[in-house]
BAPA-449157 format. One record per residue: residue in one letter; x negated, y, z negated of N, C-alpha, C in turn. Coordinates in nm, 2 decimals, padded with zeros to 4 digits. Each point is the difference from the previous one (the first is absolute). Example, Ala and Ser with C-alpha at 12.3 -4.5 7.8 and 13.67 -1.06 7.14 Angstrom:
BEGIN
+------+--------+--------+--------+--------+--------+--------+--------+--------+--------+
: vodo :    n.x :    n.y :    n.z :   ca.x :   ca.y :   ca.z :    c.x :    c.y :    c.z :
+------+--------+--------+--------+--------+--------+--------+--------+--------+--------+
:    A : -01.32 : -00.57 : -00.78 :  00.09 :  00.12 :  00.00 : -00.09 :  00.12 :  00.00 :
:    S :  00.04 :  00.11 :  00.07 : -00.09 :  00.11 :  00.00 :  00.08 :  00.11 : -00.08 :
+------+--------+--------+--------+--------+--------+--------+--------+--------+--------+
! end
This chain:
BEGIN
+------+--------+--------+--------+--------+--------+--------+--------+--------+--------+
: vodo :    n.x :    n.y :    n.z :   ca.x :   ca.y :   ca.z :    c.x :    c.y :    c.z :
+------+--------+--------+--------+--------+--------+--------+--------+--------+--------+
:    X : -00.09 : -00.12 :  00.00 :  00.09 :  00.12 :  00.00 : -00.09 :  00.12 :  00.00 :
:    X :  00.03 :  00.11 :  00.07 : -00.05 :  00.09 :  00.04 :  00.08 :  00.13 : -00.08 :
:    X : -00.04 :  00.07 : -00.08 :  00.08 :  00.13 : -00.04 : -00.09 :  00.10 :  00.03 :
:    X :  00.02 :  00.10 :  00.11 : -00.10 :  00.10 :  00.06 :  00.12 :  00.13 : -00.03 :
:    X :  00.13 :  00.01 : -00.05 :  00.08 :  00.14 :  00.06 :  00.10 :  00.01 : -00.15 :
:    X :  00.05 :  00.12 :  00.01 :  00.09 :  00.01 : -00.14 :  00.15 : -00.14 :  00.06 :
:    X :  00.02 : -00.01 :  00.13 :  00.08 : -00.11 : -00.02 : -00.07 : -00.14 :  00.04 :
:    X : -00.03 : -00.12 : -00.07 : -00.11 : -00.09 :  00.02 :  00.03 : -00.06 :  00.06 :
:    X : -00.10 : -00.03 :  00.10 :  00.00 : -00.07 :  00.11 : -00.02 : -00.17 : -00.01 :
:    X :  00.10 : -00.10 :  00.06 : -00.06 : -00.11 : -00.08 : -00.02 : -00.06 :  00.14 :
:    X : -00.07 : -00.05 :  00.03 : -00.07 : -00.12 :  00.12 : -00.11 : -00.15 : -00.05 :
:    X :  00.04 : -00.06 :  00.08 : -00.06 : -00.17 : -00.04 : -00.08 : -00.01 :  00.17 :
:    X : -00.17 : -00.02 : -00.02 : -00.05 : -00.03 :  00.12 : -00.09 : -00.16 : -00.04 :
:    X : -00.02 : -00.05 :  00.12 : -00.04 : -00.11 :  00.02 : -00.09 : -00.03 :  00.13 :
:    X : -00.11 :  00.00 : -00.07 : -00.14 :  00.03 :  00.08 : -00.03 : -00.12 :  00.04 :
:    X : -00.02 : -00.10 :  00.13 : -00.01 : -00.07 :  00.01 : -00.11 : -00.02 :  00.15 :
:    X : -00.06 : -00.10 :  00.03 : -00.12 : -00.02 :  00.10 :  00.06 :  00.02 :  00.16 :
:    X :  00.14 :  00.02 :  00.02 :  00.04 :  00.04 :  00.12 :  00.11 :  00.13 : -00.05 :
:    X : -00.06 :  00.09 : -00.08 :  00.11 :  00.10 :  00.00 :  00.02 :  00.01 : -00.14 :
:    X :  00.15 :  00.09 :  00.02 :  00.01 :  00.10 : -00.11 :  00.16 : -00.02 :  00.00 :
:    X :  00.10 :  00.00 : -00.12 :  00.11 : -00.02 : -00.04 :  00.05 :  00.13 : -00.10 :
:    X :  00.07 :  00.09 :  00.04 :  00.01 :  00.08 : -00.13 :  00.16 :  00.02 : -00.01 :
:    X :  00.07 : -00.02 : -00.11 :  00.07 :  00.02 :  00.00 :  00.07 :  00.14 : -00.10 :
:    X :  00.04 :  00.08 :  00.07 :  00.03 :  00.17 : -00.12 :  00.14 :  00.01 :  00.02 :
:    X :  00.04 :  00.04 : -00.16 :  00.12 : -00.02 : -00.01 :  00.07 :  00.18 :  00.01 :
:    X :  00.07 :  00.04 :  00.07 :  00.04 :  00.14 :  00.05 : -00.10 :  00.08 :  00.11 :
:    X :  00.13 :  00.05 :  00.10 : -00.14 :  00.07 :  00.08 :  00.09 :  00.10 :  00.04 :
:    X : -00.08 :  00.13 :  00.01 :  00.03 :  00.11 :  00.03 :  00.15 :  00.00 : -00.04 :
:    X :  00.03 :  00.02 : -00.15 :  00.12 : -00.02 : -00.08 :  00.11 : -00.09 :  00.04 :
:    X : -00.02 : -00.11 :  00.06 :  00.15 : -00.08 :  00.02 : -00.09 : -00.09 : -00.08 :
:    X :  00.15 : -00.06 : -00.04 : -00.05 : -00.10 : -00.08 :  00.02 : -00.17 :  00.09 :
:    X : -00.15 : -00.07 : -00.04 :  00.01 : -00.14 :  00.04 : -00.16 : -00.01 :  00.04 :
:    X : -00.04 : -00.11 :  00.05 : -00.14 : -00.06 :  00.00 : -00.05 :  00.04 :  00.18 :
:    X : -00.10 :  00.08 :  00.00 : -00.09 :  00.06 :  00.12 : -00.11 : -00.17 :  00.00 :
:    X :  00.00 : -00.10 :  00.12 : -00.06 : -00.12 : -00.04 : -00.07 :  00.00 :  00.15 :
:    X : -00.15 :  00.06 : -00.06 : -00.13 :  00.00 :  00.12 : -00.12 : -00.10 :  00.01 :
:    X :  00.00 : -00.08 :  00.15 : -00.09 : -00.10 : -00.02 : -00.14 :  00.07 :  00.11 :
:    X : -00.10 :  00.00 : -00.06 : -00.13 :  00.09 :  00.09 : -00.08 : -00.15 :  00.04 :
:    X : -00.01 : -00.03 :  00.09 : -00.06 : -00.12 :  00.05 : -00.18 :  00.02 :  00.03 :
:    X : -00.07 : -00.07 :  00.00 : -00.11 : -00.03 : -00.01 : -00.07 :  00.17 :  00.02 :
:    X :  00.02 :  00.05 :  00.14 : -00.03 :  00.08 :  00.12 :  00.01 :  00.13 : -00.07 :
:    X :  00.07 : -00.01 : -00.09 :  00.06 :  00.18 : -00.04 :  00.15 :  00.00 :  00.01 :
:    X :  00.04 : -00.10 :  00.10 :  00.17 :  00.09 :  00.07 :  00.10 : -00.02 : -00.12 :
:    X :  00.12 :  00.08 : -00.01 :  00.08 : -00.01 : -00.12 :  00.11 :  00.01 :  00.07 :
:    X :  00.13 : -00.12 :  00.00 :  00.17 : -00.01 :  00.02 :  00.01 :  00.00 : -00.17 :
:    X :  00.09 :  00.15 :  00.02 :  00.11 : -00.02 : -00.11 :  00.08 :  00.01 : -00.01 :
:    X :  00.16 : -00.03 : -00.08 :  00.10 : -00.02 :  00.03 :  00.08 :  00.03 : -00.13 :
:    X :  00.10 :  00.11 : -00.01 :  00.07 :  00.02 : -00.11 :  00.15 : -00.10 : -00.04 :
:    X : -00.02 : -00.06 : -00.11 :  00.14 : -00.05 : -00.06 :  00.05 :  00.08 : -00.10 :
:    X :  00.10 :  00.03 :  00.05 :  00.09 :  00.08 : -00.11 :  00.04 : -00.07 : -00.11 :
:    X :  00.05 :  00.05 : -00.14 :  00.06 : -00.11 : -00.07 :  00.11 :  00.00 :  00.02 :
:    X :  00.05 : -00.13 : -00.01 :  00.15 : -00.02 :  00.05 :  00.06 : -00.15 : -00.05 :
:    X : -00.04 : -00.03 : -00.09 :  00.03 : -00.13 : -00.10 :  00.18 :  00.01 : -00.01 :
:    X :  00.06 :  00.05 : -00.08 :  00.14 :  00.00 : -00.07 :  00.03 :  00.03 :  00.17 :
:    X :  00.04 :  00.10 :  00.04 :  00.02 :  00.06 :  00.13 :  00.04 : -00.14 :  00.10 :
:    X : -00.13 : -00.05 :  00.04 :  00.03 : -00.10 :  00.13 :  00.05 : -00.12 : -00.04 :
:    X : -00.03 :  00.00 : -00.11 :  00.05 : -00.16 : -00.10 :  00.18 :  00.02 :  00.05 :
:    X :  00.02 :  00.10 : -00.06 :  00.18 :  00.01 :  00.03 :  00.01 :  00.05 :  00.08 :
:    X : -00.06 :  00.04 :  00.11 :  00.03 : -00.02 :  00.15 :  00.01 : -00.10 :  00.04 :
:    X : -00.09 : -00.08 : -00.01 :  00.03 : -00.15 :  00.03 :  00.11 : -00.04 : -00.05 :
:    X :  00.02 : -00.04 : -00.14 :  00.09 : -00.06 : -00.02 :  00.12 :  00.08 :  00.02 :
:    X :  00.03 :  00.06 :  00.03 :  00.17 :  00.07 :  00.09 : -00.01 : -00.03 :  00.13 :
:    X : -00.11 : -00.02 :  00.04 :  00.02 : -00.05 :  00.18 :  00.02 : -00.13 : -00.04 :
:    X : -00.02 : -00.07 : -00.09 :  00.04 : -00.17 :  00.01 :  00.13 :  00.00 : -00.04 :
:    X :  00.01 :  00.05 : -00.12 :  00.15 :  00.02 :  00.01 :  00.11 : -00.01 :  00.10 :
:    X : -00.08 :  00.11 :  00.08 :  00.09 :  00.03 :  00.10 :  00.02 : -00.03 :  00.12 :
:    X : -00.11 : -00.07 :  00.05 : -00.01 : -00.09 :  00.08 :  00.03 : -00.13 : -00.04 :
:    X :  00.03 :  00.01 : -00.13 :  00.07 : -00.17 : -00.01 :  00.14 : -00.01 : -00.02 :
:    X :  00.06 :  00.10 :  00.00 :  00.11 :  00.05 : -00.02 :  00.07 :  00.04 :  00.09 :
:    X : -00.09 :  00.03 :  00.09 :  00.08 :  00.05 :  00.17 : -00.04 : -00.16 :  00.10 :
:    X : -00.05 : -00.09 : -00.08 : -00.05 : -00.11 :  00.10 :  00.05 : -00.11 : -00.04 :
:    X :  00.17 : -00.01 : -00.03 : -00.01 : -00.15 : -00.10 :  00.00 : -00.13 :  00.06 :
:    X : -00.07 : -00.06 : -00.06 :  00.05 : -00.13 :  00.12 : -00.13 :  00.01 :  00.07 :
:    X : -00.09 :  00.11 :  00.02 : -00.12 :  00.00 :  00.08 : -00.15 : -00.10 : -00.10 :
:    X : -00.09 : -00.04 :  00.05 : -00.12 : -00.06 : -00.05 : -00.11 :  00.11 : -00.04 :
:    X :  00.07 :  00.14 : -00.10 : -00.06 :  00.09 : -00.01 : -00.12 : -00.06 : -00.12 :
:    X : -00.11 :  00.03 : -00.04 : -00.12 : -00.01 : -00.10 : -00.01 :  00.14 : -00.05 :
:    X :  00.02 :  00.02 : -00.15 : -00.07 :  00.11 : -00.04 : -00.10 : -00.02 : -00.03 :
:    X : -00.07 :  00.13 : -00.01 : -00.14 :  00.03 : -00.06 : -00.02 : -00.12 : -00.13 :
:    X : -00.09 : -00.05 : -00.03 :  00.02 : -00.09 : -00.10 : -00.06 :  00.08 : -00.13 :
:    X : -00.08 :  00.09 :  00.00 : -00.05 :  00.04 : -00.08 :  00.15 :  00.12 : -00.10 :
:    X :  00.09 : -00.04 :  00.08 :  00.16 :  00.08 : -00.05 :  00.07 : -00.07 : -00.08 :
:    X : -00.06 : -00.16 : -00.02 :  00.11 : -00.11 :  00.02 : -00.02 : -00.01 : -00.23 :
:    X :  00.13 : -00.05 :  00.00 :  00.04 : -00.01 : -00.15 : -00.13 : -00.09 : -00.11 :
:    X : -00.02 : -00.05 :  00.08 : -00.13 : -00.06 : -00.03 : -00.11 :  00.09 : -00.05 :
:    X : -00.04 :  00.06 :  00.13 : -00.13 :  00.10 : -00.03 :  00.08 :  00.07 : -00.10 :
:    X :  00.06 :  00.08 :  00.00 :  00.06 :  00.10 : -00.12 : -00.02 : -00.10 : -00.11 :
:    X :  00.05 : -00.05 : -00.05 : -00.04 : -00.16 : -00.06 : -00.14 :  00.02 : -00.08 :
:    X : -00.07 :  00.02 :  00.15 : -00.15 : -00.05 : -00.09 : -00.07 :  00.17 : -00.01 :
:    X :  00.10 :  00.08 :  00.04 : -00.10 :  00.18 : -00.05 :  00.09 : -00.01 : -00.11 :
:    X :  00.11 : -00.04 : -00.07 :  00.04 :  00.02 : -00.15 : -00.10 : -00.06 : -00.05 :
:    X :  00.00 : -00.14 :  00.00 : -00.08 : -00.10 : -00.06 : -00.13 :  00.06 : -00.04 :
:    X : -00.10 :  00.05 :  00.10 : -00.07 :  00.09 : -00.03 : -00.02 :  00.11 : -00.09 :
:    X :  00.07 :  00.07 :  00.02 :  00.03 :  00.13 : -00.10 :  00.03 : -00.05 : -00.12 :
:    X :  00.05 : -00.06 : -00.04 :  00.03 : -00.11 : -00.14 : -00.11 : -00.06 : -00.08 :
:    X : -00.09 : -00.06 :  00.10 : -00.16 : -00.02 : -00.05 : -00.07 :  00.09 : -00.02 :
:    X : -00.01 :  00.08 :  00.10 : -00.09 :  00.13 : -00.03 :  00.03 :  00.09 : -00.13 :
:    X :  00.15 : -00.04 : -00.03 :  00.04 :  00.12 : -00.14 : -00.02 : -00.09 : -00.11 :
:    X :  00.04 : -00.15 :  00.02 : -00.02 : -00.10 : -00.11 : -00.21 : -00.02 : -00.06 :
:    X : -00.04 :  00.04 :  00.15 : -00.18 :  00.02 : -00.01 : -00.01 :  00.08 : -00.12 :
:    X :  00.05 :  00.12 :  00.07 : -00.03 :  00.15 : -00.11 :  00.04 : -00.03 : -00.15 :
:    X :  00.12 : -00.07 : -00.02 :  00.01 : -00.01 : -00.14 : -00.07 : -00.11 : -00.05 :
:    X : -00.01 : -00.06 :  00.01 : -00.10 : -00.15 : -00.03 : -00.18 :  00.08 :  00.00 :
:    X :  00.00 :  00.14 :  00.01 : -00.14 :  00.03 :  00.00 : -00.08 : -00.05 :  00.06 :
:    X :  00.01 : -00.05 :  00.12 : -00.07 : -00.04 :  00.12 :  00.00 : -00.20 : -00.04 :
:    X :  00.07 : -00.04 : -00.06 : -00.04 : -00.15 :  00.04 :  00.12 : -00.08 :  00.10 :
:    X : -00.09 : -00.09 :  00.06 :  00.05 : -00.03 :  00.08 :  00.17 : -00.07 :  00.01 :
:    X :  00.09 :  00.07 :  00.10 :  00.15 : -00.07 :  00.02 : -00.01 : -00.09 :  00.14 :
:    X :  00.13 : -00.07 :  00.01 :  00.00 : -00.05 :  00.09 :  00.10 :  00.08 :  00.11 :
:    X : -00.02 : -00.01 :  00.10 :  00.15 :  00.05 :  00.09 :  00.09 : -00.09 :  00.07 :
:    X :  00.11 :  00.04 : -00.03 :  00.12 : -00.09 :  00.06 : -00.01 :  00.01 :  00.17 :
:    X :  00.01 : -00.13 :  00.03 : -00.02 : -00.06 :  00.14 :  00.11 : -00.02 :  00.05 :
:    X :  00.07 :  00.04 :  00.11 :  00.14 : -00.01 :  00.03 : -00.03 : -00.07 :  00.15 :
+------+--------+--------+--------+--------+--------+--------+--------+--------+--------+
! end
Protein backbone atom coordinates (compact mmCIF):
# COMPACT_ATOMS: atom_id res chain seq x y z
CA UNK A 1 0.00 0.00 0.00
CA UNK A 2 1.11 3.18 -1.08
CA UNK A 3 -0.11 6.52 0.94
CA UNK A 4 1.60 9.47 -1.07
CA UNK A 5 -1.69 12.29 -0.91
CA UNK A 6 -4.14 13.74 1.91
CA UNK A 7 -6.62 11.12 0.18
CA UNK A 8 -4.46 7.60 0.27
CA UNK A 9 -3.82 6.02 -2.43
CA UNK A 10 -4.02 2.17 -2.10
CA UNK A 11 -2.44 -0.15 -5.02
CA UNK A 12 -1.12 -3.91 -4.89
CA UNK A 13 1.88 -4.54 -7.63
CA UNK A 14 3.37 -7.68 -8.57
CA UNK A 15 6.84 -7.65 -10.02
CA UNK A 16 7.38 -10.56 -11.83
CA UNK A 17 10.25 -11.97 -14.58
CA UNK A 18 7.88 -11.23 -17.63
CA UNK A 19 6.28 -8.00 -16.35
CA UNK A 20 4.46 -6.02 -14.05
CA UNK A 21 0.81 -6.37 -12.38
CA UNK A 22 -0.54 -3.44 -10.50
CA UNK A 23 -3.48 -3.16 -9.29
CA UNK A 24 -4.92 0.66 -7.81
CA UNK A 25 -7.87 0.99 -6.29
CA UNK A 26 -9.73 4.61 -7.59
CA UNK A 27 -8.61 6.57 -10.53
CA UNK A 28 -9.04 10.03 -11.33
CA UNK A 29 -12.01 10.01 -8.61
CA UNK A 30 -14.40 7.15 -9.76
CA UNK A 31 -14.55 4.67 -7.82
CA UNK A 32 -13.32 0.92 -8.70
CA UNK A 33 -9.92 -0.89 -9.61
CA UNK A 34 -7.49 0.85 -12.63
CA UNK A 35 -5.77 -3.05 -13.43
CA UNK A 36 -2.26 -2.40 -15.49
CA UNK A 37 -0.15 -5.18 -16.87
CA UNK A 38 3.48 -3.55 -18.26
CA UNK A 39 5.04 -6.62 -20.12
CA UNK A 40 8.62 -7.37 -20.28
CA UNK A 41 9.38 -4.37 -23.07
CA UNK A 42 7.99 -1.42 -21.13
CA UNK A 43 4.42 -1.52 -22.94
CA UNK A 44 1.44 -0.95 -20.43
CA UNK A 45 -2.67 -2.16 -21.32
CA UNK A 46 -4.78 -0.93 -18.73
CA UNK A 47 -8.18 -1.30 -18.07
CA UNK A 48 -10.68 0.34 -15.63
CA UNK A 49 -13.38 -1.82 -13.51
CA UNK A 50 -15.81 0.08 -11.86
CA UNK A 51 -17.27 -1.17 -8.73
CA UNK A 52 -20.40 -2.66 -9.29
CA UNK A 53 -20.95 -5.82 -6.89
CA UNK A 54 -24.66 -5.23 -5.30
CA UNK A 55 -25.62 -3.33 -8.72
CA UNK A 56 -24.97 -6.18 -11.37
CA UNK A 57 -25.71 -8.99 -8.91
CA UNK A 58 -29.45 -7.75 -9.05
CA UNK A 59 -29.34 -7.04 -12.45
CA UNK A 60 -28.84 -10.26 -13.10
CA UNK A 61 -30.98 -11.69 -11.00
CA UNK A 62 -34.15 -9.57 -12.39
CA UNK A 63 -33.16 -10.60 -15.88
CA UNK A 64 -33.62 -14.32 -14.67
CA UNK A 65 -36.54 -13.63 -13.25
CA UNK A 66 -37.74 -12.30 -15.96
CA UNK A 67 -36.73 -14.17 -18.51
CA UNK A 68 -37.96 -17.11 -16.69
CA UNK A 69 -41.12 -15.68 -16.29
CA UNK A 70 -41.66 -14.54 -19.77
CA UNK A 71 -40.31 -18.12 -21.02
CA UNK A 72 -42.42 -20.80 -19.26
CA UNK A 73 -42.20 -23.96 -20.51
CA UNK A 74 -38.78 -22.78 -22.22
CA UNK A 75 -35.15 -24.76 -21.16
CA UNK A 76 -34.22 -21.37 -19.66
CA UNK A 77 -30.74 -21.84 -17.14
CA UNK A 78 -30.10 -19.08 -14.68
CA UNK A 79 -27.03 -17.69 -13.72
CA UNK A 80 -26.08 -20.30 -11.15
CA UNK A 81 -24.15 -18.20 -8.95
CA UNK A 82 -28.16 -16.59 -8.32
CA UNK A 83 -29.40 -20.03 -7.53
CA UNK A 84 -30.94 -20.74 -3.70
CA UNK A 85 -28.06 -22.73 -3.14
CA UNK A 86 -25.29 -20.17 -3.56
CA UNK A 87 -27.34 -17.73 -1.36
CA UNK A 88 -27.18 -20.81 0.79
CA UNK A 89 -23.61 -20.94 1.03
CA UNK A 90 -22.88 -16.63 1.23
CA UNK A 91 -25.34 -16.92 4.54
CA UNK A 92 -23.48 -19.88 5.57
CA UNK A 93 -20.48 -17.86 5.29
CA UNK A 94 -21.25 -14.75 6.98
CA UNK A 95 -22.37 -16.96 10.04
CA UNK A 96 -18.84 -18.43 10.29
CA UNK A 97 -17.14 -15.37 9.79
CA UNK A 98 -19.34 -13.72 12.84
CA UNK A 99 -19.26 -17.12 14.82
CA UNK A 100 -15.01 -16.73 13.97
CA UNK A 101 -15.07 -13.16 15.60
CA UNK A 102 -16.84 -14.30 18.73
CA UNK A 103 -15.03 -17.48 19.40
CA UNK A 104 -11.77 -15.03 19.31
CA UNK A 105 -10.43 -16.43 16.33
CA UNK A 106 -10.73 -20.34 16.90
CA UNK A 107 -11.47 -22.31 14.49
CA UNK A 108 -15.56 -22.97 13.21
CA UNK A 109 -16.83 -25.14 10.80
CA UNK A 110 -19.12 -23.86 7.84
CA UNK A 111 -22.26 -25.32 6.78
CA UNK A 112 -22.14 -27.05 3.38
CA UNK A 113 -25.27 -27.01 1.49
Amino acid sequence: MVVSSRSPKILWRVVGTNGTLQIERGFQGQHGYLVSLYDANGQCKSSFFPFSGVTEELKAFFNDVSENTLKKGSQFVPEHRLSFVEGARDVALLEAMLKFGSRQGKQVQVKKF
